[in-house]
BALOBA-1460 file (C-alpha; in Angstrom, 3 decimals):
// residues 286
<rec num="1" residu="x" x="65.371" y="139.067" z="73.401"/>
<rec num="2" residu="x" x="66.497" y="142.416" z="72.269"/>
<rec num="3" residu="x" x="64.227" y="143.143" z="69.552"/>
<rec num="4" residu="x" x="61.502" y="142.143" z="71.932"/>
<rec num="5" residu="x" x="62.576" y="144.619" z="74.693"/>
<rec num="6" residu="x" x="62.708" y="147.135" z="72.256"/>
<rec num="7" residu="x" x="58.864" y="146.064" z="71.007"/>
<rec num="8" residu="x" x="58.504" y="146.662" z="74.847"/>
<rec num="9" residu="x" x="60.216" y="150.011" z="74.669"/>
<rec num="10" residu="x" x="58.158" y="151.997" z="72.123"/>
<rec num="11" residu="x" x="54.657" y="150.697" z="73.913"/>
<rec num="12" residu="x" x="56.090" y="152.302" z="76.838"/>
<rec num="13" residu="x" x="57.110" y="155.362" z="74.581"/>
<rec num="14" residu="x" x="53.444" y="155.558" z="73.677"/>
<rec num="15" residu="x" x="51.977" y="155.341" z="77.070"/>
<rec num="16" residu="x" x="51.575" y="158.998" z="77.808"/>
<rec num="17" residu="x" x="50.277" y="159.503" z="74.148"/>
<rec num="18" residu="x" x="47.491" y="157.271" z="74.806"/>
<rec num="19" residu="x" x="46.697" y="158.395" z="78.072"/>
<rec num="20" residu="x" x="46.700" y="161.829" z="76.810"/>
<rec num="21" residu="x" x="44.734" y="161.032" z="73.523"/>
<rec num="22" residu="x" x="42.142" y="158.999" z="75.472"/>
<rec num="23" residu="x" x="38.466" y="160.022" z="74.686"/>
<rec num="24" residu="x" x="39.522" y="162.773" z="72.705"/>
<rec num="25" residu="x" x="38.495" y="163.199" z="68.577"/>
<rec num="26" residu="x" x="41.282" y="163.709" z="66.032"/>
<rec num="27" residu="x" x="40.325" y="164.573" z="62.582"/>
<rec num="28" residu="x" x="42.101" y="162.577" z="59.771"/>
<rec num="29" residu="x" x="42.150" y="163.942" z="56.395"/>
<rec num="30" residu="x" x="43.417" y="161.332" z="53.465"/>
<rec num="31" residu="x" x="43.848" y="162.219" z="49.698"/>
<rec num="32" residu="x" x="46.032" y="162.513" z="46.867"/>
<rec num="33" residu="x" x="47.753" y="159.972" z="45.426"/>
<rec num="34" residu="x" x="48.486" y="157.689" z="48.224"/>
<rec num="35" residu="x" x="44.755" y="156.457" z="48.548"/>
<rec num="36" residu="x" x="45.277" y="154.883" z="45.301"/>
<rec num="37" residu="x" x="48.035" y="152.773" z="46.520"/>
<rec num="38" residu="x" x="46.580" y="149.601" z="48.670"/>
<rec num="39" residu="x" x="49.291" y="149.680" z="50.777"/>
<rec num="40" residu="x" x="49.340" y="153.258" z="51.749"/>
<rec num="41" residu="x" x="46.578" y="152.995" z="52.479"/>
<rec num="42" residu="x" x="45.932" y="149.586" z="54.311"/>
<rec num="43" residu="x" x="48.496" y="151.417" z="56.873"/>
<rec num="44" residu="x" x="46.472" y="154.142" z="56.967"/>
<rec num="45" residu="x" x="43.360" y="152.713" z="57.991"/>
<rec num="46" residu="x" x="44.900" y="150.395" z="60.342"/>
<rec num="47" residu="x" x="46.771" y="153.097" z="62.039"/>
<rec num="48" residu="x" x="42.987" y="154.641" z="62.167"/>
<rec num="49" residu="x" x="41.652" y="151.343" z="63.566"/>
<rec num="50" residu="x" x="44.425" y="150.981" z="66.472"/>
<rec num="51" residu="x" x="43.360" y="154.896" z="66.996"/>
<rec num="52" residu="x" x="40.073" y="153.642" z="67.757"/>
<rec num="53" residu="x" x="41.025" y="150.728" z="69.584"/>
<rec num="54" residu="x" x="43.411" y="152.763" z="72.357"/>
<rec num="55" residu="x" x="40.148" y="154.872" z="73.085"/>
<rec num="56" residu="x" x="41.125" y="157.659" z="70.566"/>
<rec num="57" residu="x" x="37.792" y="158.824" z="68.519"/>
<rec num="58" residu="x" x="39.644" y="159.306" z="65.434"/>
<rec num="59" residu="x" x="37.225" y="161.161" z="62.084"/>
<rec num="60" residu="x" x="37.965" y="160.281" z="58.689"/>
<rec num="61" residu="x" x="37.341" y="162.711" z="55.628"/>
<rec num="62" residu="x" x="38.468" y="161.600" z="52.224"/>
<rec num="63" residu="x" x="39.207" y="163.087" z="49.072"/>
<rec num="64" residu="x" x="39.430" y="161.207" z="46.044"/>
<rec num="65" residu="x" x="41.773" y="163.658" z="43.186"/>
<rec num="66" residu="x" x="43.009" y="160.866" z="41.499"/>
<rec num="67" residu="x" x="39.888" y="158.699" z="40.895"/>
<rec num="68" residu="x" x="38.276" y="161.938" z="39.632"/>
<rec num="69" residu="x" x="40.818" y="162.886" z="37.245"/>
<rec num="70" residu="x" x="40.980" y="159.380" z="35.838"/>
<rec num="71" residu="x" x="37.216" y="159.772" z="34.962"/>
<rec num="72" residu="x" x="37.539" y="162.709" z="33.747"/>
<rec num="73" residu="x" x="40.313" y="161.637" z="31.401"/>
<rec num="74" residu="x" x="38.392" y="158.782" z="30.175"/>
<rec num="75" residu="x" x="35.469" y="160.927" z="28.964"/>
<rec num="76" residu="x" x="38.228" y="163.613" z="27.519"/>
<rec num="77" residu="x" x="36.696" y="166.308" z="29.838"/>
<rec num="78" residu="x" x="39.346" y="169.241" z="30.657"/>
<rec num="79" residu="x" x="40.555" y="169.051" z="33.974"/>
<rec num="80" residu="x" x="41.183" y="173.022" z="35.404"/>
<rec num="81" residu="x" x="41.981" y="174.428" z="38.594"/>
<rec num="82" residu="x" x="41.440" y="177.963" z="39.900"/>
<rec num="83" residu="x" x="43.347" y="179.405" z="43.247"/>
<rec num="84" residu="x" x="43.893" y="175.112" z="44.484"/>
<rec num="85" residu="x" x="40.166" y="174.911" z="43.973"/>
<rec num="86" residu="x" x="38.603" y="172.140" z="41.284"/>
<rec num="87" residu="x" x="36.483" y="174.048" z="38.120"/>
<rec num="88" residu="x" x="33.104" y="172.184" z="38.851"/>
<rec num="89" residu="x" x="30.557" y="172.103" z="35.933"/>
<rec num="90" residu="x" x="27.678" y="170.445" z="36.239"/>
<rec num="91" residu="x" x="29.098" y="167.245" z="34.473"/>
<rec num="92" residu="x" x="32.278" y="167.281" z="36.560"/>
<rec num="93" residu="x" x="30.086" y="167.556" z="39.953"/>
<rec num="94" residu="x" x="28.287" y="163.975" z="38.793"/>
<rec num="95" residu="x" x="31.634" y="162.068" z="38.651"/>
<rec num="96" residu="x" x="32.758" y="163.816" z="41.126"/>
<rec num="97" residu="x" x="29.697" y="162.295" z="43.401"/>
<rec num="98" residu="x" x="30.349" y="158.885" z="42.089"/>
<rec num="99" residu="x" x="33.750" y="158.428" z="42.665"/>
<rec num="100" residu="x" x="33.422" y="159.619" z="46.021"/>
<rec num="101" residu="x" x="30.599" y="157.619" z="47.364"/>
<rec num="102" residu="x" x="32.737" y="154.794" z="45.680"/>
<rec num="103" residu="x" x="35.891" y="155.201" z="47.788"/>
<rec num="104" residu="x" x="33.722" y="156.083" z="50.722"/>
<rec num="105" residu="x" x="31.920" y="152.825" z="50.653"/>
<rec num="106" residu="x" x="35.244" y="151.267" z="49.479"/>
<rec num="107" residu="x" x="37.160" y="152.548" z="52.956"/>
<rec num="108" residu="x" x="34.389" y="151.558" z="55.507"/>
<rec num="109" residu="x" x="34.369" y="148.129" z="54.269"/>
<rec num="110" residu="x" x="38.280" y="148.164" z="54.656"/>
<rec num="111" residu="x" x="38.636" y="149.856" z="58.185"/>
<rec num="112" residu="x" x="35.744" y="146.706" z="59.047"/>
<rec num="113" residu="x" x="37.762" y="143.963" z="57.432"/>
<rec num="114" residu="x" x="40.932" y="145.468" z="59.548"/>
<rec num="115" residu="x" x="38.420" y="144.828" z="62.842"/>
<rec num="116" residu="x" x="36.899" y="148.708" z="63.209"/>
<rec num="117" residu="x" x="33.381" y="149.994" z="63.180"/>
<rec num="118" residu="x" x="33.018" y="152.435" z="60.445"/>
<rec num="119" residu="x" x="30.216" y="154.233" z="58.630"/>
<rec num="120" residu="x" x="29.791" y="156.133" z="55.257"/>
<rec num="121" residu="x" x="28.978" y="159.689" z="55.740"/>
<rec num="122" residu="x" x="28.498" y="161.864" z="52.906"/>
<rec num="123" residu="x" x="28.755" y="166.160" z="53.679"/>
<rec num="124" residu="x" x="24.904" y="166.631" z="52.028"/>
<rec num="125" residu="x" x="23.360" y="163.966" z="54.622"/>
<rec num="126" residu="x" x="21.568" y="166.014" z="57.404"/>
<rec num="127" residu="x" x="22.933" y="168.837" z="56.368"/>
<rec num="128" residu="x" x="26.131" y="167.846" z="57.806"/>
<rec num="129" residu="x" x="28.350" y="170.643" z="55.574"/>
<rec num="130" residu="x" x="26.486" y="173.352" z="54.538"/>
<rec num="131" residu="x" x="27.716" y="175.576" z="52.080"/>
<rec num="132" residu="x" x="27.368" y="178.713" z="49.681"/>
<rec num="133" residu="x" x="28.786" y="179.108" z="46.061"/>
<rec num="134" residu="x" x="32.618" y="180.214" z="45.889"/>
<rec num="135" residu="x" x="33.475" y="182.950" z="44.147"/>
<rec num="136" residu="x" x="37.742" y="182.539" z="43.227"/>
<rec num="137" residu="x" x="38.689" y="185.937" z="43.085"/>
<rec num="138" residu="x" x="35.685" y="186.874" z="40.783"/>
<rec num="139" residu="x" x="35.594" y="183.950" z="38.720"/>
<rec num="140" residu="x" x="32.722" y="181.720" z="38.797"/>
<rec num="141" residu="x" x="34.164" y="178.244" z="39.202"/>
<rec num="142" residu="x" x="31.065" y="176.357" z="39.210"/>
<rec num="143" residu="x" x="29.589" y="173.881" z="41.659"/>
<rec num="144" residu="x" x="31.901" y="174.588" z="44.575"/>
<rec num="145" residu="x" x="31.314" y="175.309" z="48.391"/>
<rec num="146" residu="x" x="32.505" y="177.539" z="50.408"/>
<rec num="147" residu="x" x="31.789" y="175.972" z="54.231"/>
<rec num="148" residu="x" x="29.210" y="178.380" z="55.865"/>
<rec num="149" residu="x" x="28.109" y="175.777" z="58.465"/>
<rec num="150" residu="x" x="28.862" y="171.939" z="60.148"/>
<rec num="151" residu="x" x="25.802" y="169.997" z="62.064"/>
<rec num="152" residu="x" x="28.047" y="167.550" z="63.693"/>
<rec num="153" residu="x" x="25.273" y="166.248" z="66.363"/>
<rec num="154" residu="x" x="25.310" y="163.035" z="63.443"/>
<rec num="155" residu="x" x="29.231" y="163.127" z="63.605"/>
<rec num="156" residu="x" x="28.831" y="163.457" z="67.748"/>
<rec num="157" residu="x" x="26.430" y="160.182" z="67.957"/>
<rec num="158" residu="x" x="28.379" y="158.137" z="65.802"/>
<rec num="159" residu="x" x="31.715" y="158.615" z="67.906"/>
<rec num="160" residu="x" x="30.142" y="158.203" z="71.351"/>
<rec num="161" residu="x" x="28.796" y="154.794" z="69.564"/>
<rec num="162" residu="x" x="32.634" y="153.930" z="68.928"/>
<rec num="163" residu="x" x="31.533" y="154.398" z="65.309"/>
<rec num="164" residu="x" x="34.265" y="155.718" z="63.188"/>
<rec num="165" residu="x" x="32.669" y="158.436" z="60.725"/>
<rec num="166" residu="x" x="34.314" y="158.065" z="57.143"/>
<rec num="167" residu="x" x="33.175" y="161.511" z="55.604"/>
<rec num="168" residu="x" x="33.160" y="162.777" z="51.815"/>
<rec num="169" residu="x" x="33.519" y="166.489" z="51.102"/>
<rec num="170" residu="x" x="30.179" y="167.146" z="49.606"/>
<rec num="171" residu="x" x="28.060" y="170.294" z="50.485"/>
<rec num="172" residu="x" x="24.568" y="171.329" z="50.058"/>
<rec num="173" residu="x" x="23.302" y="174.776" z="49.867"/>
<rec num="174" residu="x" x="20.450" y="176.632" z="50.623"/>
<rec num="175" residu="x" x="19.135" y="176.189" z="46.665"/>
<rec num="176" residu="x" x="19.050" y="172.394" z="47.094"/>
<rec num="177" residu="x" x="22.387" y="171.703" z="44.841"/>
<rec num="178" residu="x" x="24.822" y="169.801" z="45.900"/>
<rec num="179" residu="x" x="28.534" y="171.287" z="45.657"/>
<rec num="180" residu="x" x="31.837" y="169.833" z="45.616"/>
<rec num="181" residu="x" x="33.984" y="171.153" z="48.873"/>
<rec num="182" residu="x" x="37.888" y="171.284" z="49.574"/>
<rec num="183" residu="x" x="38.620" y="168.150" z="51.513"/>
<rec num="184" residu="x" x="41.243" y="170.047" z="53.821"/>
<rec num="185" residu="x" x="38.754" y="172.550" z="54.233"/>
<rec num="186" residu="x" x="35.954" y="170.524" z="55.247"/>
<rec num="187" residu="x" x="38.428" y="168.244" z="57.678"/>
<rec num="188" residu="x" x="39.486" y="171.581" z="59.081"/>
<rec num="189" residu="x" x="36.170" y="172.852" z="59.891"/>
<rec num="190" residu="x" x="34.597" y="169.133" z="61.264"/>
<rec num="191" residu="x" x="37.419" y="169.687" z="63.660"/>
<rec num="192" residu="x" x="36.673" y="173.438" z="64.817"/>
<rec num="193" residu="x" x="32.737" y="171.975" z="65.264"/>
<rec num="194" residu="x" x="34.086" y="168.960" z="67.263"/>
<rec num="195" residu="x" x="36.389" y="171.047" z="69.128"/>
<rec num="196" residu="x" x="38.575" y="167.893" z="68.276"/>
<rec num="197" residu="x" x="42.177" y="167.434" z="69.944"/>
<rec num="198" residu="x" x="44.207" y="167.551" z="66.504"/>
<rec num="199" residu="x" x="43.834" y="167.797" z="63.200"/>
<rec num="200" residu="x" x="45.875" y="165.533" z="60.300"/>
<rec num="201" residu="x" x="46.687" y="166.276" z="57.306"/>
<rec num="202" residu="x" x="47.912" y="163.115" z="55.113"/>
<rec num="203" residu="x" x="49.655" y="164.476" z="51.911"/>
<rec num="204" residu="x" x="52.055" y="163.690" z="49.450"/>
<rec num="205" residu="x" x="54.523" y="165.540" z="51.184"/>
<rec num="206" residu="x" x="56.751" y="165.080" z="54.162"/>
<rec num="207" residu="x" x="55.634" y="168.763" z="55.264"/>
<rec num="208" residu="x" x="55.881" y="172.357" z="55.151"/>
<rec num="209" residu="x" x="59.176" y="173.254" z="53.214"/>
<rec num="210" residu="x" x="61.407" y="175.990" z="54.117"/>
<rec num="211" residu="x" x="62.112" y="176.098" z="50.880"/>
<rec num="212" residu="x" x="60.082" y="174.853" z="48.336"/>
<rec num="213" residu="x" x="63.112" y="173.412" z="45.854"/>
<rec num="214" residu="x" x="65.460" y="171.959" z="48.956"/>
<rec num="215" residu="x" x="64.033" y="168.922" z="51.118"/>
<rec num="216" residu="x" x="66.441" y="169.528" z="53.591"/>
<rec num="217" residu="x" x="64.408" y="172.539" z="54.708"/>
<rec num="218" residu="x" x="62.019" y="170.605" z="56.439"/>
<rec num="219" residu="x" x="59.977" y="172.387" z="59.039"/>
<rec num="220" residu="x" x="58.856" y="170.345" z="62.149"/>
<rec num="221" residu="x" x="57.225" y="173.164" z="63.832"/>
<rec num="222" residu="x" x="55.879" y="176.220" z="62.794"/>
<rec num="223" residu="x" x="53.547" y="178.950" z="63.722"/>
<rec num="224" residu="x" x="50.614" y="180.440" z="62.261"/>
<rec num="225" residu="x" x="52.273" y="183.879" z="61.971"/>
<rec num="226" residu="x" x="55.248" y="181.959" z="60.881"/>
<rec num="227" residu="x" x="53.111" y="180.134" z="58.062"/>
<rec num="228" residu="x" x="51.566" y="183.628" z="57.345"/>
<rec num="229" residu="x" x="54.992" y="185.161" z="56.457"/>
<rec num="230" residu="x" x="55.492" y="181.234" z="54.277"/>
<rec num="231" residu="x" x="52.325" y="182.621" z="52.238"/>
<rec num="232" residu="x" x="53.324" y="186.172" z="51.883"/>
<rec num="233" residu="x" x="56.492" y="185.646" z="50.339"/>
<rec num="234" residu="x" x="54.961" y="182.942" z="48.359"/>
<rec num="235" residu="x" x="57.316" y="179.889" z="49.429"/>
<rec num="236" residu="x" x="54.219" y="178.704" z="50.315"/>
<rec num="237" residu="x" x="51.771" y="178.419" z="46.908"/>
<rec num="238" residu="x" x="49.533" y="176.952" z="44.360"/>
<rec num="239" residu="x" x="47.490" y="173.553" z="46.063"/>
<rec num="240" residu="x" x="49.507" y="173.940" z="49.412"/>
<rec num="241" residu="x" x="47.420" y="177.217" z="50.126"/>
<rec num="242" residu="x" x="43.921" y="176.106" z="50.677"/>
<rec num="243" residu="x" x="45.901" y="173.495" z="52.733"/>
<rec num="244" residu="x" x="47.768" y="176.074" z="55.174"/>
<rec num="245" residu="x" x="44.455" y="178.806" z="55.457"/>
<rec num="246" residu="x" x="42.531" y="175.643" z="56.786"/>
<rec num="247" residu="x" x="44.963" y="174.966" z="59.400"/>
<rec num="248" residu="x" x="45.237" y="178.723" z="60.020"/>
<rec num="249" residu="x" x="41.220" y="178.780" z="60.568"/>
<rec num="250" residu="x" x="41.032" y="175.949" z="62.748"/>
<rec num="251" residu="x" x="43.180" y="176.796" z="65.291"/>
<rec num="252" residu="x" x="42.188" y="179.940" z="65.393"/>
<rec num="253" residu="x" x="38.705" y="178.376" z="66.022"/>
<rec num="254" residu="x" x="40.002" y="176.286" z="68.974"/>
<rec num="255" residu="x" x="41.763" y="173.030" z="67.420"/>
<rec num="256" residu="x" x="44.943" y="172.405" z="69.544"/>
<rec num="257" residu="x" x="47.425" y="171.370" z="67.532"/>
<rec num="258" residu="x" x="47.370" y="170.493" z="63.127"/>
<rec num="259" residu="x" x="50.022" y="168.052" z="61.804"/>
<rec num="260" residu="x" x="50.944" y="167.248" z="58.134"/>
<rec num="261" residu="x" x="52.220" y="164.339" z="57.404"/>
<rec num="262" residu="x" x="53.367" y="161.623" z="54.492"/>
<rec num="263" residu="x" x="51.134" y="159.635" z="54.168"/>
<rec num="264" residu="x" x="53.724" y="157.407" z="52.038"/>
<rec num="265" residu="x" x="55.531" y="156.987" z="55.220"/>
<rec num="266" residu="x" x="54.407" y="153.351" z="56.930"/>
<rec num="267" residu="x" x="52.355" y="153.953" z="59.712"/>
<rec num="268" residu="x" x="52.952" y="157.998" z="59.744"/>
<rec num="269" residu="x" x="50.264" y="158.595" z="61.923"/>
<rec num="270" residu="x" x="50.957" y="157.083" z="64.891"/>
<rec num="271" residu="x" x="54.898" y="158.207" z="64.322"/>
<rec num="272" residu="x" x="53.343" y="161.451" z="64.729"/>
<rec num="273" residu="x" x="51.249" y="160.789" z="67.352"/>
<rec num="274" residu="x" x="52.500" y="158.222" z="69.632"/>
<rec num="275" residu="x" x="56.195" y="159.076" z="69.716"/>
<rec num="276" residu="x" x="58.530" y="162.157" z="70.952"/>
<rec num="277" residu="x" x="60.440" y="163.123" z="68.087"/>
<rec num="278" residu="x" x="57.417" y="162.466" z="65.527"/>
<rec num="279" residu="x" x="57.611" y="162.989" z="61.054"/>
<rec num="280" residu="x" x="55.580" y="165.209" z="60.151"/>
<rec num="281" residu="x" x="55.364" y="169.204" z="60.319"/>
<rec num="282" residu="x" x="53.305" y="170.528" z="63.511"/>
<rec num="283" residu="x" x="51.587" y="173.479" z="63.268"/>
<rec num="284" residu="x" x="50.449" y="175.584" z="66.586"/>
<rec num="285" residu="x" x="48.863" y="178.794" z="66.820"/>
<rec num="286" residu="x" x="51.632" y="180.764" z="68.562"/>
């Protein structure tokens, strides 16, 4: 009887969350290493199903680092990174294009077999992420995007439908090519254009570390001059960059509130979401 009244207990917990939440879109962003782990990731996508379920119009955009490097190992191709961002040749774009679509396709049938309505979404459909070349301080990098626009009328239909968009970070540009684009980035700026509730960040981290070396400088809360001041004395660095300036832009560009979370943690998202003390690091603009 107890352990039922205490099943009873957190739904109750979660009430306000849900009423809150209701009819309002929350970008998801899932990568590193935990979507090669089935059941990381199972509790991912169900946590995105129940989203969906509770009237939530949750977004999914993917990365897919590992499965990229593995290719690239296999075919003894150097992988390099410049400033966080992958060196893109013209080789390296190609797998990188495969292995996405592949993990796309492979999520959307998951989220279904969990009892969700999904669809694959790729950034160069419709124009959905527009982009230019990226220039890392000087250094031509290859096939990379830099975001210069979002169409998200295709993202819009799909949510009012109860659809839930499952989105890989590929751009097209104005000279046709297609370009490979910063998952966080791209998550970050589907958000701004959806003017979307939250945005979450599902990393291989707990959160944003006081101190880079000592886990017990976990941050649950933090500002964006706060993160600023991380960056400038360079506690903040190397991958974890390109992950803080995206929060930074989009909420500056209207997104409420950006949470980073474990994504080894079971069921992390609706911890964060759906409970008062919640896991992760939140991140608010003042």
């Amino acid at each position: 009887m107890e352990e039922i009244i205490k099943k009873a207990d957190v739904l109750i917990e979660a009430l306000p969350y849900i009423q809150s939440f209701y009819d309002k879109t929350i970008v998801i962003k899932f990568g590193g290493a935990g979507m090669t782990d089935p059941v990381i990731r199972r509790n991912v996508l169900e946590d995105i199903v129940f989203m969906s379920y509770v009237g939530m119009r949750p977004v999914l955009v993917h990365g897919g680092g590992p499965y990229i490097n593995k290719r690239l190992e296999e075919i003894g191709k150097e992988i390099k990174f410049v400033k966080g961002f992958r060196v893109t040749d013209e080789e390296t774009m190609e797998i990188v294009e495969e292995e996405l679509e592949k993990v796309n396709r492979e999520i959307v049938r998951e989220i279904i077999s969990h009892g969700g309505s999904a669809i694959s979404l790729s950034g160069k459909e419709d124009h959905l992420i527009e982009v230019k070349k990226l220039e890392a301080d000087g250094t031509d990098i290859g096939y990379v995007g830099e975001i210069t626009k979002i169409n998200g009328d295709v993202i819009q239909k799909m949510l009012i439908s109860d659809i839930i968009p499952v989105i890989s970070p590929i751009g097209i540009g104005k000279d046709g090519f297609t370009y490979n684009v910063n998952a966080d980035q791209s998550a970050a700026e589907i958000a701004r254009s959806l003017s979307a509730n939250k945005l979450i960040l599902l990393t291989n981290v707990r959160g944003v570390l006081g101190d880079p070396d000592d886990p017990g400088s976990f941050i649950s809360h933090i500002t964006v001059p706060e993160i600023e001041k991380l960056v400038g004395s360079k506690v903040i660095s190397a991958g974890m960059i390109p992950k803080v300036k995206a929060c930074m832009r989009a909420l500056e560009r209207g997104v409420k509130k950006i949470h980073i979370i474990d994504s080894k943690i079971p069921h992390g998202i609706l911890l964060e979401i759906f409970t008062d003390k919640g896991i992760g690091t939140e991140i608010v603009k003042r």
